[in-house]
N, C-alpha and C positions, 0 to 999 in steps of 0.2 A: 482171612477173607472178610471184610467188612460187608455188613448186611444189605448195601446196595448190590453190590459186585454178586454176591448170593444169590439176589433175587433175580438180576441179570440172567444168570446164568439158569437159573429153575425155569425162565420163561423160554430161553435160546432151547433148552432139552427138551420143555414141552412140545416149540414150534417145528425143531427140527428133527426129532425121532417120533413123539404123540406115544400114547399108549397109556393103560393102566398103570405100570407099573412106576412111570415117573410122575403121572399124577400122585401117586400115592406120596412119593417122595416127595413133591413139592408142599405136601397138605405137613410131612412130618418138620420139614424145614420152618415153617411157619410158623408150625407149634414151638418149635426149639427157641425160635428167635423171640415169641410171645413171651413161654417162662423165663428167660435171663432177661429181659425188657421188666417183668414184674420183680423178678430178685435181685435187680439193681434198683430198685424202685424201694424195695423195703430195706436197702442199705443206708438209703439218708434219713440221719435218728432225729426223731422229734424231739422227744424229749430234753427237759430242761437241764443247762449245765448247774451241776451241782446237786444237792440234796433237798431241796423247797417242799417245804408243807404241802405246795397245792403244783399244779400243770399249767399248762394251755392257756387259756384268756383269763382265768384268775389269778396266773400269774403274773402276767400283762399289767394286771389292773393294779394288783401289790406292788409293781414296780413305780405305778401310776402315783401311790399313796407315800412311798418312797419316796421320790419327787420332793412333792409337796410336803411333804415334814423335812427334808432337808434345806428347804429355803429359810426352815425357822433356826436352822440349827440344832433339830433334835438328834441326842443320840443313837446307838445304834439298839440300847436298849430300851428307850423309849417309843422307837420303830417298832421293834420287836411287840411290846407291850396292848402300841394299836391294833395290830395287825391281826394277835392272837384274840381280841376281841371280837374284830368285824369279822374276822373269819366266822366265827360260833353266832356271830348277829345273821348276817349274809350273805355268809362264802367273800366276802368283799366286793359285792355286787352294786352297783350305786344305782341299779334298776328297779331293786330290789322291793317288791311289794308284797307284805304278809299283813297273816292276821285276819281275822272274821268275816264274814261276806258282806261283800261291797255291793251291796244294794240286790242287782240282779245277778251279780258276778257271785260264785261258789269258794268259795275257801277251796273246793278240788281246781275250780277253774284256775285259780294264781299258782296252785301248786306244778299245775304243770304248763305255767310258761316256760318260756326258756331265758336262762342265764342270759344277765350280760347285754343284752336286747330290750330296749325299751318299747315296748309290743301295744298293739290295739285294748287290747283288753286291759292291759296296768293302766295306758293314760287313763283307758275306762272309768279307772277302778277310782282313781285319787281324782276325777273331776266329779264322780260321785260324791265324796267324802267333804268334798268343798262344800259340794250346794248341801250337804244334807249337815253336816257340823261346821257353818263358818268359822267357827272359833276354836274349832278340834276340840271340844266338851261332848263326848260322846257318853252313852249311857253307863253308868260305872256298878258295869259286869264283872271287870277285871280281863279283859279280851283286851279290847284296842285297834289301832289302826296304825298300823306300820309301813316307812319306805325308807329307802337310801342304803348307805353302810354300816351307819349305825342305830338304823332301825328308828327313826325318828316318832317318837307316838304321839297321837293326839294333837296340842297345840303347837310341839316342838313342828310337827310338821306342817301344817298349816304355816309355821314362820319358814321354816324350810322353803315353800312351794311361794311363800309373798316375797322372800328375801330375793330368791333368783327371776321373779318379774322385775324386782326391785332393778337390778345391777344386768339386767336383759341377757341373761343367759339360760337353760335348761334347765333344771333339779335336778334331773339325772346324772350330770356330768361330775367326777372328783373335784374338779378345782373349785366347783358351785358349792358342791360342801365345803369343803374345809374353810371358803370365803365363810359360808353362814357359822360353819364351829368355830371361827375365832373369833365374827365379831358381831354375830347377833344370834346364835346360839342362848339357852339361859344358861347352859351349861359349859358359857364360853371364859368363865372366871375359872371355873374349876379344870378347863383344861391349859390354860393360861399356867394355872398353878403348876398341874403337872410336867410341862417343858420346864422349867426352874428348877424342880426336884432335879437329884442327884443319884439315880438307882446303880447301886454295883454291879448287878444282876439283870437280865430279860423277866426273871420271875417277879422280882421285887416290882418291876413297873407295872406287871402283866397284874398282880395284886395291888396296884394304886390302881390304875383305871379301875379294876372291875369292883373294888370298895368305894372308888370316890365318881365315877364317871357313869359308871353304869346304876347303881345304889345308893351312892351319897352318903353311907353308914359308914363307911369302912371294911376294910375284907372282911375280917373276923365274926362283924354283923350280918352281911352280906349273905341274903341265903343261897344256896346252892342249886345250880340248874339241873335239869335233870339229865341223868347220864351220865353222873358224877360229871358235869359240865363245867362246873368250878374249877377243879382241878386240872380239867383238861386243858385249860386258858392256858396255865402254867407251862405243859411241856407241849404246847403249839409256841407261845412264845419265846423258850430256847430254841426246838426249831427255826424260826424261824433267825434266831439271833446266830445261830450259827451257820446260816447260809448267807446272810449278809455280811458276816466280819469275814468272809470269803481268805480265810488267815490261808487256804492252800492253794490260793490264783496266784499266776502270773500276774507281778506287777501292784500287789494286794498292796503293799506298805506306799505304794503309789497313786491312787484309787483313795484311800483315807485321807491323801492329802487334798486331791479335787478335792470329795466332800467337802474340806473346811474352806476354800472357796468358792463354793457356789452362790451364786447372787454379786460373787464381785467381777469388774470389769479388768481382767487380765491385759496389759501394756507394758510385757517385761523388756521389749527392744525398744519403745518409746518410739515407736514411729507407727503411724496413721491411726490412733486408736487400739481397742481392742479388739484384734483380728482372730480368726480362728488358729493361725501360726501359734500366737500366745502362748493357748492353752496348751495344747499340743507338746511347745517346747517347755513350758513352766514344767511341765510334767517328765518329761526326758531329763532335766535339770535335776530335779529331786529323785533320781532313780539314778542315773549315773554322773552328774556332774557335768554335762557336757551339754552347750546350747549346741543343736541343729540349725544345718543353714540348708535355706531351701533353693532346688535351683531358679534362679531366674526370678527371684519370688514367688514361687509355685509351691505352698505346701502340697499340693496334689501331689508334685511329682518327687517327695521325699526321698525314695527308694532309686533315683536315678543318681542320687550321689550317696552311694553306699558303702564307700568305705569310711564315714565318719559313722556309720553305724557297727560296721563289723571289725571295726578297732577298738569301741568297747562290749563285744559280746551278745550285740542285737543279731538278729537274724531277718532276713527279709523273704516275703511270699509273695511274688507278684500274680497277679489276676488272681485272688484266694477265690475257694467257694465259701457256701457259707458255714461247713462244716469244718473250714479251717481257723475259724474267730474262734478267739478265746480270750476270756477280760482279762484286761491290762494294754492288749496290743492296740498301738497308733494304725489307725486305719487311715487311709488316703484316697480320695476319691478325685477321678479325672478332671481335668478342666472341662466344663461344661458337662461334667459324668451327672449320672442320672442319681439323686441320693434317695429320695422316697416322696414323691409327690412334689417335687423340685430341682432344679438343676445345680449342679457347683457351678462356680465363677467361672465363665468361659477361661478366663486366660490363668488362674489363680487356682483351680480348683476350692477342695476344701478338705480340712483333717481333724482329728478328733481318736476319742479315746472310748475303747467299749470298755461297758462298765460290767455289761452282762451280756450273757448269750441265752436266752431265753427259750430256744425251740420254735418249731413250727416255722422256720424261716426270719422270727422277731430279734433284734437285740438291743439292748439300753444306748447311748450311746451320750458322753460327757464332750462338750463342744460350747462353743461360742462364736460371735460374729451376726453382720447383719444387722446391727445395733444394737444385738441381746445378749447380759452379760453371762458367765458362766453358767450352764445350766445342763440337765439332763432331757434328753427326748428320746422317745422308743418309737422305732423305724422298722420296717418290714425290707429285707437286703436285696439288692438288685446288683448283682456279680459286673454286668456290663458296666456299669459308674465307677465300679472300685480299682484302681490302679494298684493298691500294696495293701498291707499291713504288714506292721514293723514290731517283735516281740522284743520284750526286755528279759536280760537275760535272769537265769535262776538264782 
């Protein structure tokens, strides 16, 4: 009996007999229906696929940084290496305001902003910092003035905060940094340097930045933060190098190939450009061999001509939730389906490949189209838009 039909029925007992006794029963039915309403409630898992150093929206946002160092080409140990830094700077927060009192603001007051939020009191804090240090030469205590990912101090900030009026975007935002760390940073040679390096290792990178990026000495000079903090760079940054070589995802040895195209404009059928089809199929290609044909021209509706997928060992999910994603699968989204704050192509839909599943309802997703060449964006999943996802097999 479904919970309508139930409740149906609790009201016809009360109307048609009344009394105590099935009062009592209908208040029990309620309750019943209430706890299996909550304990399917705590069956959908937040948490992030895989083993990540961090959760929830610092996850998000590492994905964020991810991004952005894949456009340059960095490694995955060179990822690994940032990562393990901003973490120990800011959780990888790009909101991120520390450091001594900001005028009438308290060192407790910044403490307990919240994450992730660029709040009344931070812009507070850093319009204070303006008028009171134009030039971020503050008194040299050995305290400082800090914000972003990598904790920007003093003047570095100050160029931080002119750079992004500069190019009319926020400071707060990742791509506003990584614009000022590559090309008006002072410490935009030395990180210039370090994409060029060669590291074997997540540790050996995790030990260039925090000797040459964070110091300038070199590791070995480089004194130690407290909490044995140094060290601790080190096994954040395997961590985190071993969540991202994702070596036991579906699709892993597939996923490493995107990466090395990203930023380029995918045209493997040589008709109208680089469509979202493209990438989709570039990617089916190097995992089986086999171009997909979509019907009608509809990547969306991929999963309607399914025996070119289950002839080589794909498997198909139609209407998935979103506790059915898992990176590597081609996801398909309806003609005119809903994607995240957008629609697919009315008649074309759209398709793409998740790179990650991130928790909280978030997941990465590798795509192109629209005029924009291969690229990563993290989307929040909306069940009604999505037609299929298509897994590769083991």
């Amino acid at each position: 009996m479904n919970k309508r039909k139930m409740t149906l029925w609790v009201i016809t007992s009360l109307t048609g007999f009344g009394g105590a006794f099935f009062t009592i029963l209908a208040i029990l039915v309620f309750l019943f229906l209430g706890i299996s309403s909550l304990k399917n409630d705590q069956q959908n898992p937040t948490a992030p696929d895989g083993n990540a150093p961090v959760s929830g929206q610092a996850l998000v946002n590492a994905m964020g940084i991810v991004s952005e160092m894949k456009k340059e080409n960095a490694s995955l140990q060179q990822i690994a290496g940032t990562l393990s830094n901003w973490d120990a700077e800011s959780g990888g927060d790009p909101t991120s305001v520390q450091k001594r009192n900001w005028g009438t603001i308290t060192t407790a007051d910044m403490y307990n902003q919240p994450a992730f939020v660029i709040s009344d009191t931070k812009k507070a804090a850093i319009n204070w910092f303006i008028s009171a240090y134009p030039s971020g030469n503050y008194p040299a205590d050995g305290i400082g003035y800090a914000g972003g990912m990598m904790q920007w101090d003093g003047s570095r900030l100050i160029g931080l905060i002119n750079y992004a009026k500069k190019i009319n975007k926020e400071w707060w935002r990742i791509d506003t940094q990584f614009a000022y760390l590559r090309n008006a940073d002072s410490y935009a040679p030395n990180y210039k340097k370090y994409l060029t390096q060669s590291f074997k290792t997540a540790t050996d990178a995790a030990k260039w930045w925090y000797g040459n990026l964070e110091y300038s000495v070199g590791w070995d000079n480089a004194p130690s933060a407290g909490n044995d903090g140094k060290q601790k760079h080190l096994g954040t940054a395997e961590q985190w190098y071993n969540y991202l070589s994702g070596s036991s995802n579906s699709g892993g040895q597939g996923l490493s190939g995107l990466d090395k195209v990203l930023g380029q404009a995918l045209d493997i059928d040589g008709s109208y450009g680089a469509q979202c089809y493209d990438l989709s199929a570039y990617y089916v290609e190097s995992i089986s061999h086999f171009r997909p044909i979509a019907p009608n021209g509809a990547s969306g509706l991929f999963a309607d001509s399914s025996e070119q997928w289950t002839s080589h060992q794909w498997s198909i999910i139609k209407h998935p939730n979103y506790t059915d994603l898992k990176a590597g699968d081609v996801i398909d989204y309806q003609p005119g389906g809903l994607v995240d704050g957008w629609y697919s192509d009315g008649a074309y839909g759209h398709t793409g490949v998740i790179g990650k599943v991130l928790g909280n309802n978030r997941y990465v997703l590798y795509e192109q189209g629209g005029g924009a060449p291969a690229h990563t964006s993290t989307y929040t999943y909306h069940a009604q838009g999505v037609a299929s996802i298509i897994r590769p097999p083991k």
